[in-house]
C-alpha positions as CSV (number, residue, x, y, z in Angstrom):
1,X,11.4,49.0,112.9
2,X,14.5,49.7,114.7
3,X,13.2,52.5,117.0
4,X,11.2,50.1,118.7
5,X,14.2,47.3,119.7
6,X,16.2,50.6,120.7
7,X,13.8,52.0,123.1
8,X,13.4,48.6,124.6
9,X,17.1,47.7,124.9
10,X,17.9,51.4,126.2
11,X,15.1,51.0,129.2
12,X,16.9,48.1,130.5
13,X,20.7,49.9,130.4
14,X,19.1,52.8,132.2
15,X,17.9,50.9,135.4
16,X,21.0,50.0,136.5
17,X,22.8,53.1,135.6
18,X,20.7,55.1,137.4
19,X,20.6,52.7,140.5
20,X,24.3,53.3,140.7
21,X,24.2,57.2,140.4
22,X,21.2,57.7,142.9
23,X,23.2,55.9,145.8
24,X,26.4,58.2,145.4
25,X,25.0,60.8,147.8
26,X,23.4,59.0,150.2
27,X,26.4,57.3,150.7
28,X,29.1,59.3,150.7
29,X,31.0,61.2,152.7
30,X,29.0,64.4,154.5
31,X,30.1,68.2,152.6
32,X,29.1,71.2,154.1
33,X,27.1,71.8,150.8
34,X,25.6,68.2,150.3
35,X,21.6,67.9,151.2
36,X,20.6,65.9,154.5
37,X,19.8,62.6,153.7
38,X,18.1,60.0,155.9
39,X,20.0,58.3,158.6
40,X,21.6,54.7,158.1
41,X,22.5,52.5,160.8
42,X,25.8,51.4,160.7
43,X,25.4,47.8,159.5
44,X,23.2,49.6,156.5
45,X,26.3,52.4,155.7
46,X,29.2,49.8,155.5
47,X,27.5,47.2,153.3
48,X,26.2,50.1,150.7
49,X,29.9,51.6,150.7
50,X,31.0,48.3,150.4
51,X,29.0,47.8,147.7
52,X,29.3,50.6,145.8
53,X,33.0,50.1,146.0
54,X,32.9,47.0,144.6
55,X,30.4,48.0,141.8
56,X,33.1,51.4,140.9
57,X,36.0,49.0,140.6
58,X,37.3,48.4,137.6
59,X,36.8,45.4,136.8
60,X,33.9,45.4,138.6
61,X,33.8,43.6,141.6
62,X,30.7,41.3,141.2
63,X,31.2,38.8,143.8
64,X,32.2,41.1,146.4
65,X,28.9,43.8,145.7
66,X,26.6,39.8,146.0
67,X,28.2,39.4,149.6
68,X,28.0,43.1,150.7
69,X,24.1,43.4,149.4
70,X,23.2,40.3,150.4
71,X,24.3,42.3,154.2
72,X,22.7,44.9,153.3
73,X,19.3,43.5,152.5
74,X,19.5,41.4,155.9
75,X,20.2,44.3,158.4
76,X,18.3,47.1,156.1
77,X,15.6,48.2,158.6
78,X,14.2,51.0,157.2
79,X,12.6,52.1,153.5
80,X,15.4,54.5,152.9
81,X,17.8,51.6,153.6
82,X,16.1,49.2,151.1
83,X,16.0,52.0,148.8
84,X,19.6,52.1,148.6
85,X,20.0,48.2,148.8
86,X,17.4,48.4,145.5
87,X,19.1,50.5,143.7
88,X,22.6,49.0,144.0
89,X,21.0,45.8,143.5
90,X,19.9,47.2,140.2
91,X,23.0,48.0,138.9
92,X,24.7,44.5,140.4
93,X,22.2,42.6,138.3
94,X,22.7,44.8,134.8
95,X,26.6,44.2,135.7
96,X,25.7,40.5,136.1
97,X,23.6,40.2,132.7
98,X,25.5,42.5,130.0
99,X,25.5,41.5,127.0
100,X,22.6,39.0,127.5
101,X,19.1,39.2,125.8
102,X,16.2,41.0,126.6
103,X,14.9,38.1,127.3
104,X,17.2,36.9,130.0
105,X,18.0,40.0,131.6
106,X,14.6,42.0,131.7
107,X,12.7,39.2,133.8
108,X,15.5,39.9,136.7
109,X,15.5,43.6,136.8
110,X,11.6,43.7,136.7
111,X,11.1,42.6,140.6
112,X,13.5,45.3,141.7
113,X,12.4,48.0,139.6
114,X,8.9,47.4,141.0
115,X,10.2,47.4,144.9
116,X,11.7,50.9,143.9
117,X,8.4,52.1,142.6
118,X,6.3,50.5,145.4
119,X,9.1,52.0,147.8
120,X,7.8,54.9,150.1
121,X,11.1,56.0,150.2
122,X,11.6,56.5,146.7
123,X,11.8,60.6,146.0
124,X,9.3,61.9,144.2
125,X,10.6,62.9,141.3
126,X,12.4,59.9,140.4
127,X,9.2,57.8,140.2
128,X,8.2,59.3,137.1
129,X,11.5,57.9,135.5
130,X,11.3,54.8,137.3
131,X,7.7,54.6,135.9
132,X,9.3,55.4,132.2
133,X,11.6,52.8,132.7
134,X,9.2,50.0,133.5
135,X,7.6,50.5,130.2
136,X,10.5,50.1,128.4
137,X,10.7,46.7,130.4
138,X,7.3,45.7,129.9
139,X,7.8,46.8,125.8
140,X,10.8,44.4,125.8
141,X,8.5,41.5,126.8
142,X,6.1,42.0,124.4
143,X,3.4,43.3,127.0
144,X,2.1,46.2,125.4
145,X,-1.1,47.0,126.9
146,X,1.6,46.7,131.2
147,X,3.9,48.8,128.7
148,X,1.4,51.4,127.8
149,X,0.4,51.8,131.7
150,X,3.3,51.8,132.5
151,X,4.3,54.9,129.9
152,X,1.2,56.8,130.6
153,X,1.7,56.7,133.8
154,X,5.4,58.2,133.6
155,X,4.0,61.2,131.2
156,X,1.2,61.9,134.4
157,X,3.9,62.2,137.3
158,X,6.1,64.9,134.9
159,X,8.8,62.5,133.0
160,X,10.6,64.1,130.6
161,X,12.2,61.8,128.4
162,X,12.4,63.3,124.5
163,X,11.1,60.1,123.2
164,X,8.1,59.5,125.7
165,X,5.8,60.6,123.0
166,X,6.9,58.0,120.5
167,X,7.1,55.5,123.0
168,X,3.5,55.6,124.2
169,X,2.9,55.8,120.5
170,X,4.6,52.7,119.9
171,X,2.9,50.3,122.9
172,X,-0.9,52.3,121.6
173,X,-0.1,50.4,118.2
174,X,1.8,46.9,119.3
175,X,-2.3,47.6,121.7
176,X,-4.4,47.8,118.5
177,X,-5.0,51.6,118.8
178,X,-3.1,52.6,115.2
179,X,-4.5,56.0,115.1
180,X,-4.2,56.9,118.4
181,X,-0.8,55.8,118.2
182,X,0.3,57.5,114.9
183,X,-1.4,60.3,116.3
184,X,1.3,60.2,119.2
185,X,4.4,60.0,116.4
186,X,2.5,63.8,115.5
187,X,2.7,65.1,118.6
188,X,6.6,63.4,118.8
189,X,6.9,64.9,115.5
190,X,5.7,68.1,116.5
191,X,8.2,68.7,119.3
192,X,11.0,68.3,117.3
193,X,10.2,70.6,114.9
194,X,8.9,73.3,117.9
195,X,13.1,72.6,119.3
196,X,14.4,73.6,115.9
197,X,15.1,69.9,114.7
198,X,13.9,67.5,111.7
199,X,12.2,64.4,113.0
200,X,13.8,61.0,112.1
201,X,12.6,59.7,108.9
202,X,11.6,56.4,110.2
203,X,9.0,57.8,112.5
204,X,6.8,58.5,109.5
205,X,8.1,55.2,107.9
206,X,6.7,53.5,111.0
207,X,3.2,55.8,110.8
208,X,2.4,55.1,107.5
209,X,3.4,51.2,107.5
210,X,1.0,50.8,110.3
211,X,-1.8,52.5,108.6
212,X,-1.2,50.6,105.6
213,X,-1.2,47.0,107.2
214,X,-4.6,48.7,109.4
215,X,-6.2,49.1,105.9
216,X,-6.3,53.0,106.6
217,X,-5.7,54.3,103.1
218,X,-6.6,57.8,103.6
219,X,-4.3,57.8,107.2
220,X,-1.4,56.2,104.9
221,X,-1.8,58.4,102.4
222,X,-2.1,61.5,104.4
223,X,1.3,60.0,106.3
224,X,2.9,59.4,103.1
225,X,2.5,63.2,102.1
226,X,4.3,64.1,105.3
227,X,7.2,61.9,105.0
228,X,7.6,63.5,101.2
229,X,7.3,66.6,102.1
230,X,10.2,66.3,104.9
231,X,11.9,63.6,102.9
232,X,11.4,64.4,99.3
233,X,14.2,62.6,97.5
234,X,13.5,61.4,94.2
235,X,14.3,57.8,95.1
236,X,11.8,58.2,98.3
237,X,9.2,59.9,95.6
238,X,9.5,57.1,93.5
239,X,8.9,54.6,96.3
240,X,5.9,56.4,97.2
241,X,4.9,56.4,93.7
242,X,4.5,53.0,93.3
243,X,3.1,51.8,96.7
244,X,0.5,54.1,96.0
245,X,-0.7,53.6,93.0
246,X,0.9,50.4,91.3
247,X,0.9,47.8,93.5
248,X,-1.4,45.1,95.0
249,X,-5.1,46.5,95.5
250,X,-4.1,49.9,94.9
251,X,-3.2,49.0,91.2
252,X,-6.6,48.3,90.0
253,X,-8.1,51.5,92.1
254,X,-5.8,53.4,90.0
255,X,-5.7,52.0,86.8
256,X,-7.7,54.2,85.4
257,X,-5.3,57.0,86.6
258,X,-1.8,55.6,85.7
259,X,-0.9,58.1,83.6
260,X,-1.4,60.5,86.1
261,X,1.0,59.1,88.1
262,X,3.8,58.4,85.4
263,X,2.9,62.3,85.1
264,X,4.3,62.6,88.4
265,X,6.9,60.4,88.3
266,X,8.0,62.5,85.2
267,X,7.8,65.6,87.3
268,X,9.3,64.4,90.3
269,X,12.4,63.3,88.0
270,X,12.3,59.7,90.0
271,X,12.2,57.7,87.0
272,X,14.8,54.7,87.6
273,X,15.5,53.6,84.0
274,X,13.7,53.0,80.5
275,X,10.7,50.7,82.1
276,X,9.4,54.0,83.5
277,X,9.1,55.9,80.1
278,X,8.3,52.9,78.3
279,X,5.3,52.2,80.6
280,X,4.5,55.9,80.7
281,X,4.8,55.5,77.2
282,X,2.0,52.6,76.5
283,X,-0.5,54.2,79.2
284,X,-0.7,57.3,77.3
285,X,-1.4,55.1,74.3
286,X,-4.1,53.3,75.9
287,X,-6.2,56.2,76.4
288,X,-5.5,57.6,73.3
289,X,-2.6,60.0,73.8
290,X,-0.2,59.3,70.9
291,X,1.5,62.9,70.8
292,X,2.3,62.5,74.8
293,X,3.7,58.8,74.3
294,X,5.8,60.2,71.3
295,X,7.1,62.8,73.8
296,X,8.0,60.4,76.6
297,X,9.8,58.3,74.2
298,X,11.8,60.7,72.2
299,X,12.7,62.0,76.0
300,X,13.9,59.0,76.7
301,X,15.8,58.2,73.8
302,X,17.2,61.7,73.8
303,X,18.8,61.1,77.5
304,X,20.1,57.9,76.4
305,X,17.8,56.2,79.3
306,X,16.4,54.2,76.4
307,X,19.0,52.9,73.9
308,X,18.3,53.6,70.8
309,X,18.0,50.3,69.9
310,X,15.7,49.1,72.1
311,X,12.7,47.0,70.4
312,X,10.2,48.0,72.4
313,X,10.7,51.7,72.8
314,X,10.8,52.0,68.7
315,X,7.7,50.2,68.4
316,X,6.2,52.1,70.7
317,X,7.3,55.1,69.2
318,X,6.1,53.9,65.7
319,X,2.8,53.3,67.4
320,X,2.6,56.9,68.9
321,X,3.3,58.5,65.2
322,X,0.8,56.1,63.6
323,X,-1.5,57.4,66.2
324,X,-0.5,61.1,65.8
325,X,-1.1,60.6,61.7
326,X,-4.6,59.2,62.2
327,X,-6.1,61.8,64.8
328,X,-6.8,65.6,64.2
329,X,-3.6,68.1,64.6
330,X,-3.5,69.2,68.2
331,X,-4.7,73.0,66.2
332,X,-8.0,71.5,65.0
333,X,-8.6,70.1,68.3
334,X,-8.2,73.3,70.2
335,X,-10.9,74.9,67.5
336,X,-13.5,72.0,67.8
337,X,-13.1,72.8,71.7
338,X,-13.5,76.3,71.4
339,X,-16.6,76.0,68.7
340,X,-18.0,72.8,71.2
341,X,-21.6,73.3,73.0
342,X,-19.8,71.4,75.8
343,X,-16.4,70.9,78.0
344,X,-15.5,67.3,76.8
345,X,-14.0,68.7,73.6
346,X,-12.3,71.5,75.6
347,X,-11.0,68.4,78.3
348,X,-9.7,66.5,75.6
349,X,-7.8,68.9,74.0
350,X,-6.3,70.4,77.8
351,X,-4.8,66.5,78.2
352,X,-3.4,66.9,74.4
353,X,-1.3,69.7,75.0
354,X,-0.8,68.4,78.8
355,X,1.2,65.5,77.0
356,X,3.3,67.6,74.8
357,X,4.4,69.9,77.5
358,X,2.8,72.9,76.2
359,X,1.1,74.0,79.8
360,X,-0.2,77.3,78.9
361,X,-2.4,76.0,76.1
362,X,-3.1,72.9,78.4
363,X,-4.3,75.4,81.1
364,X,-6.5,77.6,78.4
365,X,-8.3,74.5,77.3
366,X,-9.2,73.1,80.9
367,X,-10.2,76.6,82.3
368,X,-12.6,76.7,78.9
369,X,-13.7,72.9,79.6
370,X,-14.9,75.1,83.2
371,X,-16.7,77.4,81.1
372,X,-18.7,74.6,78.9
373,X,-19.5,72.3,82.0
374,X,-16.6,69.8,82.5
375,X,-17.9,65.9,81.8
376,X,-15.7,65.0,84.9
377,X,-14.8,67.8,87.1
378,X,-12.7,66.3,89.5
379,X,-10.5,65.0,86.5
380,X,-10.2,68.4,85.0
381,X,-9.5,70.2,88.1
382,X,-6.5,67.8,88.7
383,X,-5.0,68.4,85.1
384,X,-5.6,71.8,85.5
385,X,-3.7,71.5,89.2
386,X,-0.5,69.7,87.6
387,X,-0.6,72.3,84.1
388,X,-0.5,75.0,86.3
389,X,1.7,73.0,88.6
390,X,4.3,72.5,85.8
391,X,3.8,75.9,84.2
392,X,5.2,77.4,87.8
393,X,2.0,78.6,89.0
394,X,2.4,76.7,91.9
395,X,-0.6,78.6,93.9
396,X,-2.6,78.3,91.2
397,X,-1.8,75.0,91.3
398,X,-2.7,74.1,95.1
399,X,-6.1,76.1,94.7
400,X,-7.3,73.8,91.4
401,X,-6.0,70.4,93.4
402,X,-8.1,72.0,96.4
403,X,-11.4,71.9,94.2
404,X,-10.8,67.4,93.3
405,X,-13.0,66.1,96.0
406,X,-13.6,62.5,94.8
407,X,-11.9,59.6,94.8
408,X,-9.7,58.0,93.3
409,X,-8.5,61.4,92.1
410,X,-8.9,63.3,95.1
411,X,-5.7,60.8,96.8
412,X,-3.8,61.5,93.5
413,X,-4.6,65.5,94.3
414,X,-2.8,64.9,97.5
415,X,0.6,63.6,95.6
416,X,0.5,66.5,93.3
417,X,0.2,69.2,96.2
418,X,2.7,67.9,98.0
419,X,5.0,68.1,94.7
420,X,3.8,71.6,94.6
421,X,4.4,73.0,98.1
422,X,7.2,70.9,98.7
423,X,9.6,70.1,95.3
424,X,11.6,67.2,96.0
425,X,14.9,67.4,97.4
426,X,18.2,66.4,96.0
427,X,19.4,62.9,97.2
């Protein structure tokens, strides 16, 4: 992910950057206003201005800051005075290296980064940055488990960085701890939204990835509801669509429950082209839903997604009528519910009028298939969530999609309620 080579390439810019500003005062000339600072010996004071000079210069005088720190580290007597030389040296060696690799440059800024933080005469509140940066160092190396010390270490002495959060987050997963790291990119996420702002959208990218490759299904899931509901475009709907339910694994855990997902794919308005209403199409065929595949494919012929002379979508709809012609009118079905000892009638009849769009009947029937003892109750309380969903009774809807408590349709609950509380957003 690209957050991660950022935050390590950043940590070794900031080193030397802040070397150079931290020497300024020490340094310069005394003002009336200017804090005391620690005394430097004469030696020390003309090789650090001569130093910093030659660093300031532009171009930057590289040769000339080597000769003057290599002075300064030879008559430095005191912490303060290898403090300065430390920093300055920081920022010669970022100078030296720019525009070389992480690999190149990180190894030589390490040792002196370390002096500063092992320095007694390194203030207080800079060791909590200095601390910061060393994780970003460590990161850049691939030593996660020095980078999360490192990190932790910065948040306990009072650093303040706006990304410490997702950095710790970061080294906790590159460790082995997913959760505990994801649960970091919350409490990153979190803050934003507390200062007013929307998180990046590859934070939850990066959460729900990790779960996924961890084999945390309910974590990627849960992940992937959070990343719709602040990033609800139909493309990024559709995506999650498919991941979730027809791909890999995850494609035979569902397959039972397709249709339920072209259903959403439908609402969400992510379909891409014909092979999402032809699909939708054939699965509502297979479990015996003629009058919903004839609506899916007139739809789509209608919007001109599927030509109107394309082979497959006639047959289909051919198919679909021959079906229709062979099975009771959806009016007998609704009576044989209503006269049934049982709900299966009653559940049968909800996902006929489900199909052809006609939500309030759709709704009547599963709320009766309640009233008879539903055969599957999980399954009718999710119809009944998406009727109502679609009918605009959206807290209706999130109280039905409360009640699925099983899987597989309990994760597909979880889709539909975040369609309800969060509608996707234009792209």
């Amino acid at each position: 992910m690209k957050m991660v080579s950022k935050f390590a390439l950043s940590a070794a810019l900031i080193v030397g950057l802040n070397g150079a500003a931290f020497v300024a005062p020490a340094i310069a000339k005394k003002k009336e206003e200017a804090p005391a600072a620690p005394s430097l010996s004469k030696e020390a004071r003309a090789a650090a201005v001569a130093a910093q000079t030659a660093l300031a210069a532009t171009p930057k005088d590289i040769a000339g800051a080597e000769t003057a720190l290599n002075t300064l580290d030879t008559v430095a007597k005191s912490d303060y005075e290898r403090y300065l030389s430390q920093g300055l040296r920081l920022s010669l060696v970022n100078a030296q290296t720019k525009g070389q690799s992480d690999a190149q440059r990180v190894p030589l800024l390490i040792p002196i980064l370390d002096a500063i933080i092992a320095n007694p005469a390194t203030p207080k509140e800079e060791i909590g940055r200095r601390y910061l940066e060393r994780g970003g160092l460590a990161y850049a190396m691939k030593k996660y488990p020095d980078a999360l010390t490192y990190l932790q270490r910065a948040r306990q002495l009072g650093a303040t960085d706006a990304n410490l959060s997702l950095q710790i987050a970061q080294a906790k997963v590159e460790t082995g701890d997913v959760k505990g790291g994801v649960a970091e990119i919350g409490t990153a996420i979190a803050a934003e939204k507390a200062a007013g702002r929307k998180a990046p959208e590859e934070w939850y990218k990066y959460a729900f990835t990790r779960l996924g490759k961890a084999g945390d299904q309910e974590g990627t899931d849960t992940w992937t509801a959070a990343w719709l509901t602040d990033y609800g475009t139909p493309a990024n709907w559709r995506g999650a669509i498919y991941t979730f339910g027809f791909q890999g694994a995850a494609a035979v855990k569902y397959s039972k429950n397709k249709i339920d997902l072209y259903r959403l794919l439908w609402a969400t308005k992510s379909q891409a082209g014909q092979r999402e209403y032809i699909d939708y199409a054939d699965a509502a065929l297979t479990i015996g839903l003629p009058n919903e595949a004839k609506t899916v494919v007139e739809e789509g012929l209608s919007s001109g997604t599927i030509p109107a002379g394309n082979v497959t979508g006639n047959e289909l709809l051919a198919r679909a009528k021959t079906g229709i012609a062979g099975s009771s009118p959806l009016a007998v079905k609704e009576k044989n519910a209503l006269a049934g000892a049982k709900g299966d009638l009653a559940q049968q009849a909800g996902d006929a009028y489900l199909g052809v769009r006609n939500y309030a009947k759709a709704i009547e029937m599963y709320r009766l298939c309640e009233t008879k003892g539903a055969p599957d109750a999980d399954r009718n309380n999710l119809r009944l969530g998406m009727a109502l969903a679609l009918s605009g009774d959206r807290e209706g809807a999130k109280v039905a999609l409360a009640r699925v408590t099983n899987e597989p349709n309990k994760a597909i609950a979880r889709l539909w309620t975040v369609f309800v509380t969060t509608p996707p957003t234009a792209a």
